[in-house]
N, CA, C and O atoms as a GROMACS GRO file, in nm:
protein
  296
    1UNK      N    1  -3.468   6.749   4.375
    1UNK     CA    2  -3.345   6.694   4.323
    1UNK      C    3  -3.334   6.739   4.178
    1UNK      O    4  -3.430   6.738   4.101
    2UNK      N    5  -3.213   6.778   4.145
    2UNK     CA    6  -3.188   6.822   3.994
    2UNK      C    7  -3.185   6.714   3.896
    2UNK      O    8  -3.156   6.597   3.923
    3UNK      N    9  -3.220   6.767   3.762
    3UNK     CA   10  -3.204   6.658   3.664
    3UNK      C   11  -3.089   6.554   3.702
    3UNK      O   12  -3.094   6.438   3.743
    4UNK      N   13  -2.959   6.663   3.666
    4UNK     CA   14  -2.824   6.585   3.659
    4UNK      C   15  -2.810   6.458   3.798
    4UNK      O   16  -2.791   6.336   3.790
    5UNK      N   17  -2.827   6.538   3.907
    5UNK     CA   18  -2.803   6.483   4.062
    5UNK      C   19  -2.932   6.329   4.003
    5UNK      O   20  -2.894   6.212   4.008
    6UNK      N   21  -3.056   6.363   3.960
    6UNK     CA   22  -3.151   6.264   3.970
    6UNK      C   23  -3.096   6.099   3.834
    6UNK      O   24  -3.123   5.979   3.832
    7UNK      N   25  -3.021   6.185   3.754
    7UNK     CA   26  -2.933   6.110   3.668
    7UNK      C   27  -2.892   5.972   3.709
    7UNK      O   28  -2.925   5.857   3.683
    8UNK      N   29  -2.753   6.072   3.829
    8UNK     CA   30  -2.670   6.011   3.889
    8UNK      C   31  -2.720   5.915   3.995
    8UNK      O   32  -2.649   5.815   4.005
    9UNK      N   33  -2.820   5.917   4.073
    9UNK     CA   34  -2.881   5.846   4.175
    9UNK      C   35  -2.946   5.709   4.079
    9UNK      O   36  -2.960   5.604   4.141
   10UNK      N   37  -2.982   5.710   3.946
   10UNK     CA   38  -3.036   5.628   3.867
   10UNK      C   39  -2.946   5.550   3.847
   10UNK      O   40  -2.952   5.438   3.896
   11UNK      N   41  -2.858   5.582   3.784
   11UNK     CA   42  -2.674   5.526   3.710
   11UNK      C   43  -2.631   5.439   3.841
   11UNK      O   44  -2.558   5.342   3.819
   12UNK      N   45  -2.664   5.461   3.951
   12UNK     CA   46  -2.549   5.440   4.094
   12UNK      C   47  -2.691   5.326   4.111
   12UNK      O   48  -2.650   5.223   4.164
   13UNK      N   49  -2.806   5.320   4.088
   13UNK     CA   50  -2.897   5.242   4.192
   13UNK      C   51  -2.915   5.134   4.086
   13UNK      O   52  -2.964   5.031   4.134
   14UNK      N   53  -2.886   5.128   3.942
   14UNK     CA   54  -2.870   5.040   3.860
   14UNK      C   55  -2.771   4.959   3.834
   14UNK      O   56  -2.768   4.859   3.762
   15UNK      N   57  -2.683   5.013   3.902
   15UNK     CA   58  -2.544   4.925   3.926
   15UNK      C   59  -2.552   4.856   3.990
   15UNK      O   60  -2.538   4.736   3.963
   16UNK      N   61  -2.589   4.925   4.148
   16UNK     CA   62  -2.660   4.850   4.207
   16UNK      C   63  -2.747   4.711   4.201
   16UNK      O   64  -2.762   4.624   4.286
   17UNK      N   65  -2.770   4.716   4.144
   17UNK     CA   66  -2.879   4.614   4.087
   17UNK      C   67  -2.846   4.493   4.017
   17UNK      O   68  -2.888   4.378   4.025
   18UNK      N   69  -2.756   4.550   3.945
   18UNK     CA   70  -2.678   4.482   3.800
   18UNK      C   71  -2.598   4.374   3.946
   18UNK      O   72  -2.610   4.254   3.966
   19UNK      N   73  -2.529   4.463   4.015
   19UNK     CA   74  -2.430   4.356   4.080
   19UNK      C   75  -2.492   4.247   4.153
   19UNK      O   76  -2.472   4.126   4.138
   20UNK      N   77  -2.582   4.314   4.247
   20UNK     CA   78  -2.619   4.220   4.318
   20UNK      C   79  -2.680   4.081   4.229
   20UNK      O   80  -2.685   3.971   4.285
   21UNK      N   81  -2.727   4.098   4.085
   21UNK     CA   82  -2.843   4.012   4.018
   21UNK      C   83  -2.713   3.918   3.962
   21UNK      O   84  -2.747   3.802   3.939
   22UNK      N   85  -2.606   3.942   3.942
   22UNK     CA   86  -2.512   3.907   3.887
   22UNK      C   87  -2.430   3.810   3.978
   22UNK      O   88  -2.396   3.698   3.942
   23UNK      N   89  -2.396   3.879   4.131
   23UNK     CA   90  -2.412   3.777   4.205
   23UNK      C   91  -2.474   3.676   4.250
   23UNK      O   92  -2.431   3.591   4.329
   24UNK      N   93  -2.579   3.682   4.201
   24UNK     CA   94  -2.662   3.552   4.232
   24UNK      C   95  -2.681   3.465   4.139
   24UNK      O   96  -2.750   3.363   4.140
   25UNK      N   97  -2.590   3.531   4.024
   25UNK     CA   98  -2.595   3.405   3.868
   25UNK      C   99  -2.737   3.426   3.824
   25UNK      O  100  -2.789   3.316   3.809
   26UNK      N  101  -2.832   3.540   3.794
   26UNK     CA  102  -2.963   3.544   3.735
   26UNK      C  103  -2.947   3.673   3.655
   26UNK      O  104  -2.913   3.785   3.692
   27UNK      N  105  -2.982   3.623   3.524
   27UNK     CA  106  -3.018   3.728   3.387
   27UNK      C  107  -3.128   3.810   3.437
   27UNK      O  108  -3.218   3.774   3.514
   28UNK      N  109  -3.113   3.911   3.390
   28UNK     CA  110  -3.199   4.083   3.321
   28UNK      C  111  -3.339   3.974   3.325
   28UNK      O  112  -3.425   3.998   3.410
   29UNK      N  113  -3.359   3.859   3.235
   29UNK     CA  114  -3.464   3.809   3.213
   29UNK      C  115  -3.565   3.764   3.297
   29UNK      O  116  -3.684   3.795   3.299
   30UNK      N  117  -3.481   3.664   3.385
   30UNK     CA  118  -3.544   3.604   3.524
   30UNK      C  119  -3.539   3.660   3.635
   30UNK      O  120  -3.587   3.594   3.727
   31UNK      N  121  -3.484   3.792   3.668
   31UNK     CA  122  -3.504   3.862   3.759
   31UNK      C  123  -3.635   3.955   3.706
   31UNK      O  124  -3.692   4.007   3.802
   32UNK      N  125  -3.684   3.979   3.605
   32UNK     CA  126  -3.782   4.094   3.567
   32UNK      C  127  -3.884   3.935   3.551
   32UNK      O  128  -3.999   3.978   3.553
   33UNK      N  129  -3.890   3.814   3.540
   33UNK     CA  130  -3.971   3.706   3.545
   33UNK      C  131  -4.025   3.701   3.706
   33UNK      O  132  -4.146   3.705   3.732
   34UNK      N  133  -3.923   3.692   3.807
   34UNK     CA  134  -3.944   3.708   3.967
   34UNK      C  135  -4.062   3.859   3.981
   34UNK      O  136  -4.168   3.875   4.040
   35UNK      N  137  -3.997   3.926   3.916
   35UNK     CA  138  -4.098   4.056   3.955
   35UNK      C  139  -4.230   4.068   3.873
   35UNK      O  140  -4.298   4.167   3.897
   36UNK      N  141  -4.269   3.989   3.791
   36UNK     CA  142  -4.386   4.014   3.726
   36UNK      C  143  -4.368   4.109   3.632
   36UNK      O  144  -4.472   4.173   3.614
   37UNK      N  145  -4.277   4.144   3.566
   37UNK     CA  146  -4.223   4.279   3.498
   37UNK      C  147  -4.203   4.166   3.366
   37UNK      O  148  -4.186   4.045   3.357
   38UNK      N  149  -4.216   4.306   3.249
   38UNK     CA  150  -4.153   4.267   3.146
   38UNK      C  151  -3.957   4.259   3.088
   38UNK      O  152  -3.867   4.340   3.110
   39UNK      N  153  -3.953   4.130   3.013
   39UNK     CA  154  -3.795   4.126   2.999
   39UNK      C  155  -3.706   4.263   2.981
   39UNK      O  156  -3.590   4.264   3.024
   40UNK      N  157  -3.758   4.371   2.922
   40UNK     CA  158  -3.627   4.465   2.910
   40UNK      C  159  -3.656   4.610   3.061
   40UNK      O  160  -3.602   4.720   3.074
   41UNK      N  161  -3.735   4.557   3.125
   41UNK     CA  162  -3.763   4.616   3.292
   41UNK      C  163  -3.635   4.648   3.353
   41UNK      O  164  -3.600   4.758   3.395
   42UNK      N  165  -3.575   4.545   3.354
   42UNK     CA  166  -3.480   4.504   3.435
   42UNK      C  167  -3.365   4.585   3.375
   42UNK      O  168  -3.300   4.676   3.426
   43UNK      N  169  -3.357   4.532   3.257
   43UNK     CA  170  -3.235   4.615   3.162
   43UNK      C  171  -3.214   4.789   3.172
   43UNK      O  172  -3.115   4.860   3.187
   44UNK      N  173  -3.369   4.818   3.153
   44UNK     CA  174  -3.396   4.943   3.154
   44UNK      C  175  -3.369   5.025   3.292
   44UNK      O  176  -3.328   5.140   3.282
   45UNK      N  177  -3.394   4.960   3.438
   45UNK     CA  178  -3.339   5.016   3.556
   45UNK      C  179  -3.159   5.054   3.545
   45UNK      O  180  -3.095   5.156   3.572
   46UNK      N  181  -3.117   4.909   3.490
   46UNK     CA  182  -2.988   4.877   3.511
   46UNK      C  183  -2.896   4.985   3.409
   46UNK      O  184  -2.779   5.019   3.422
   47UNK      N  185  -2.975   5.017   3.323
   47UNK     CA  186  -2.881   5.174   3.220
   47UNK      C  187  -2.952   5.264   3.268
   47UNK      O  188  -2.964   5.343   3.174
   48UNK      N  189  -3.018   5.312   3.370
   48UNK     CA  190  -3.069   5.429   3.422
   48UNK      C  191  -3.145   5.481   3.355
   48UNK      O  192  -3.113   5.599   3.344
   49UNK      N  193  -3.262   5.451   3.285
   49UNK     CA  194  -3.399   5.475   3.140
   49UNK      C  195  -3.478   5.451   3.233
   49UNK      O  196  -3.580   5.488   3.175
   50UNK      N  197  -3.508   5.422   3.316
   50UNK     CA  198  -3.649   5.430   3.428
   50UNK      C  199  -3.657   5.480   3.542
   50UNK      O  200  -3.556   5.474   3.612
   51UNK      N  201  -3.744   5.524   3.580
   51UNK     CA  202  -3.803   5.540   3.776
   51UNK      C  203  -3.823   5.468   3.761
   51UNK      O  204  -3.830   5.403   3.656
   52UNK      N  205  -3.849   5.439   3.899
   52UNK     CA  206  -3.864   5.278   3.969
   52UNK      C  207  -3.974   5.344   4.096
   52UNK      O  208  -3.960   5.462   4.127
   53UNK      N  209  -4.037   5.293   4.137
   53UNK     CA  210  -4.166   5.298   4.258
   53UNK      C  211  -4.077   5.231   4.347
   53UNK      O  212  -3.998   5.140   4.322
   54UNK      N  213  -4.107   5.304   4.480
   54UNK     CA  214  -4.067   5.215   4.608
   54UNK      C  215  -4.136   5.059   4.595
   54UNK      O  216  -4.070   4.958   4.617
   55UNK      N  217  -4.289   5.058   4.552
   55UNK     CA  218  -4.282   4.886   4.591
   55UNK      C  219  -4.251   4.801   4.463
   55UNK      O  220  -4.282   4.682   4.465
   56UNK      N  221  -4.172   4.872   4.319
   56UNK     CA  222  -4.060   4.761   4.301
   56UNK      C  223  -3.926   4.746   4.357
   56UNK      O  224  -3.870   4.638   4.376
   57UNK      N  225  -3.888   4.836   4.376
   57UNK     CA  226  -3.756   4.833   4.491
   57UNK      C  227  -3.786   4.688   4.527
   57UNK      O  228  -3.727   4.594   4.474
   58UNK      N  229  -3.904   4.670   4.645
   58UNK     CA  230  -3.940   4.580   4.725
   58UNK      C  231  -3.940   4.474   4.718
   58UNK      O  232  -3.911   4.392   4.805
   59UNK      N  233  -3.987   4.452   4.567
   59UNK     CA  234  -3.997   4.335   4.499
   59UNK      C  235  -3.862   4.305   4.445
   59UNK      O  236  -3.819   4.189   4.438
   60UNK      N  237  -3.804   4.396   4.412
   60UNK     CA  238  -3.671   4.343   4.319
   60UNK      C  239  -3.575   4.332   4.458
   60UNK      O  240  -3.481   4.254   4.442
   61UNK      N  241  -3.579   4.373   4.542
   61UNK     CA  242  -3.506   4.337   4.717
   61UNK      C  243  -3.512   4.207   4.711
   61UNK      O  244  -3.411   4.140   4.688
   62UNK      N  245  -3.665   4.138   4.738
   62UNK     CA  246  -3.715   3.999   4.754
   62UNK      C  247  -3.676   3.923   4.643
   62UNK      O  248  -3.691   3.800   4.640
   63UNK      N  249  -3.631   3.983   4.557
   63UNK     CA  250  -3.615   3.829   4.437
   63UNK      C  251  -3.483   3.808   4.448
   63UNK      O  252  -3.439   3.696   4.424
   64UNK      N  253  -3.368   3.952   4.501
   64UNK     CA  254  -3.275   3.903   4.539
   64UNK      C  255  -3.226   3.881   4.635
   64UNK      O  256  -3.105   3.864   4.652
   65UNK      N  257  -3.337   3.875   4.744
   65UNK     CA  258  -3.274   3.798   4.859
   65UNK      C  259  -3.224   3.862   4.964
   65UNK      O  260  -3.169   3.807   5.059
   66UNK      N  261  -3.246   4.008   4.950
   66UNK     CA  262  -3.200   4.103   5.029
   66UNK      C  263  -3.292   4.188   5.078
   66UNK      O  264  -3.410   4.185   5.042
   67UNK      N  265  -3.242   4.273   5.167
   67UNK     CA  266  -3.334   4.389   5.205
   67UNK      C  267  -3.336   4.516   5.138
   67UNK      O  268  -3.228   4.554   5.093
   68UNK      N  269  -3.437   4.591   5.123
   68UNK     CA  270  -3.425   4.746   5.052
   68UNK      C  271  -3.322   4.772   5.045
   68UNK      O  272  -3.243   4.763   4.950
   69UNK      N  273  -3.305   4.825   5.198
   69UNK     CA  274  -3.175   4.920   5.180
   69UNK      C  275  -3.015   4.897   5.093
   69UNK      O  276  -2.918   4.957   5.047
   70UNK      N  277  -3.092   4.732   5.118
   70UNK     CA  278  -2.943   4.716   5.053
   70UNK      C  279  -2.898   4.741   4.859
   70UNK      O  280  -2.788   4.733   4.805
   71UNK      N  281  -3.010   4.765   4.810
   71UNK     CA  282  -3.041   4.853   4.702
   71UNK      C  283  -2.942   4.956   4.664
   71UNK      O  284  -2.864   4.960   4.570
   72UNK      N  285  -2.968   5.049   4.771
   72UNK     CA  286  -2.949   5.238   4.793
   72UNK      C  287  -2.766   5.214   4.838
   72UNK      O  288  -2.696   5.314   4.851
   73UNK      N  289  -2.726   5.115   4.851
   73UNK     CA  290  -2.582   5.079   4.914
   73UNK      C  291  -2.488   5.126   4.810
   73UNK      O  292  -2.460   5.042   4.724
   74UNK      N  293  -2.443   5.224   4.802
   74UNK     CA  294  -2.360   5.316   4.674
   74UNK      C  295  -2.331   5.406   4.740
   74UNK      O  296  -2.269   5.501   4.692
   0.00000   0.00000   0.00000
């Protein structure tokens, strides 16, 4: 995958993220508290500044209540 393309999959899977955490009424803070992660973790997925490992995916799935895939839903 190219830089740019690997960019864009970051930008789209942090949105991701942002919405779903947002729907559930829980801060950047207490969602990266659910995962054992530090407070700006969360932040940092959500502006596209990190990889992420499949088993936080997993974990950040489970804190919100959902399944993986529903992550990658973009």
């Amino acid at each position: 995958m190219g830089k740019k393309m690997s960019k864009v999959f970051h930008k789209k899977f942090g949105q991701r993220v942002r919405e779903l955490r947002r729907e559930r009424g829980m801060t950047q803070e207490q969602l990266s508290f659910e995962i054992g992660a530090d407070n700006s973790y969360i932040a940092n997925i959500e502006n596209a500044h990190r990889d992420i490992p499949l088993s936080r995916i997993r974990m950040i799935a489970k804190a919100l209540n959902v399944e993986p895939f529903e992550l990658l839903k973009f």
